[in-house]
N, C-alpha and C positions, 0 to 999 in steps of 0.2 A: 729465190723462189721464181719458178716459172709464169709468165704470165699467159693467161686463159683467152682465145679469143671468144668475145660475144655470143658467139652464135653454135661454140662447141659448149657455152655454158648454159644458153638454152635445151641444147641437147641434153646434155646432166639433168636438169630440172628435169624435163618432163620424163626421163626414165626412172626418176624417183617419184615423181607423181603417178606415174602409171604402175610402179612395184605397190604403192599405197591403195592403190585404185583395187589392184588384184587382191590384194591381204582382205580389203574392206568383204571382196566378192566372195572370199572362201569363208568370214567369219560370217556372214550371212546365211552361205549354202546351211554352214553347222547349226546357226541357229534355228533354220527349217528343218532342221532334223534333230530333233529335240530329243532327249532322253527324259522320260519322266518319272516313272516309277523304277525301281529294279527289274530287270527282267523285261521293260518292254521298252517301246521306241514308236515317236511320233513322227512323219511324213508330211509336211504341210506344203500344195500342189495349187496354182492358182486356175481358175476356168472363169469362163463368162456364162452369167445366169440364162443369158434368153435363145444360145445354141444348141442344136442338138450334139455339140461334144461334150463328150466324159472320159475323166481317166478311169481307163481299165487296168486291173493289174493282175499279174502271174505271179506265184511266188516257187523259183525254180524247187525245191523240196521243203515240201509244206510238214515233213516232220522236226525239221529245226525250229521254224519260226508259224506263226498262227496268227492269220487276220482276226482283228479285235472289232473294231467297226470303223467307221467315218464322222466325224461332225465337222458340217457346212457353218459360214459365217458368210454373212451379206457384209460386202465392202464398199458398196454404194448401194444403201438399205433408198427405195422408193424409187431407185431407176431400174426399167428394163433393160436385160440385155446386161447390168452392171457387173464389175468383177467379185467373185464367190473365190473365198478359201478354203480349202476343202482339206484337211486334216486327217490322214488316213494311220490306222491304231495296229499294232505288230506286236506280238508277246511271244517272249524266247519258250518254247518248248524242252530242248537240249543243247548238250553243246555240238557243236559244227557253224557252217559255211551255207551261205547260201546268196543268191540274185532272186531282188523282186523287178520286176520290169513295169512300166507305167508306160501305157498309148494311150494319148488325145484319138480319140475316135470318134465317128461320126454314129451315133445309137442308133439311125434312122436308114444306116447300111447294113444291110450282114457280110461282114468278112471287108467291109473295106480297109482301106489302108493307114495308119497311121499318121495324122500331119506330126504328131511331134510325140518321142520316145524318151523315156529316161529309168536309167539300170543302176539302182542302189545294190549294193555288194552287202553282205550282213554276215559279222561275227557273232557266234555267241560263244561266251567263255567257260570255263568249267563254273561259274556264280551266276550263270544264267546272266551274266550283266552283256547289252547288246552294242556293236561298234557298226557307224553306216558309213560307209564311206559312197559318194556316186560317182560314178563310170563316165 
């Protein structure tokens, strides 16, 4: 048996600590994007209460999939400015393909720019059942 030195064993560790680190990161994404009922699909997007940003969202063909509505949760209930989860609601329509797009925007601009963008891909199957995957 070959012997290891020190510091390539270090190495090993942390590139299995950082493959666990990344696993941890996608089981997360998935749990933000929750399936709840048959046929629909939940979106949960974090913002701060006391900015004028808000996610806006596009949904590239709105005859696949259908906004349902949003419900907000205070994540630090009695502070200003604290962080809000913002839970956004999608019901399969048909089957097909489709991109919702989400921009952090500034509400108090027209047509400003994005600070931060995120593009969820959406399956619906022939069971209306929906698959998110984000971009």
């Amino acid at each position: 048996m070959q012997n290891i030195k020190p510091t390539r064993r270090i190495a090993m560790l942390a590139a299995v600590v950082l493959g666990v680190v990344a696993i941890v990161v996608v089981i997360m994404s998935i749990i933000k994007m929750s399936q709840t009922a048959p046929g629909s699909v939940k979106i949960t997007l974090e913002t701060n209460g006391g900015v004028p940003y808000k996610w806006l969202y596009e949904i590239g063909d709105d005859s696949v999939i259908e906004y349902v509505g949003v419900e907000s949760k205070d994540l630090d209930p009695g502070m200003d400015g604290g962080s809000v989860e913002e839970t956004y609601s999608f019901k399969a329509l048909k089957t097909g393909e489709t991109d919702v797009v989400f921009e952090y925007k500034d509400i108090t601009e027209d047509g400003g720019d994005a600070i931060e963008t995120k593009v969820y891909h959406m399956t619906v199957d022939d069971k209306l059942d929906i698959s998110v995957e984000e971009k």
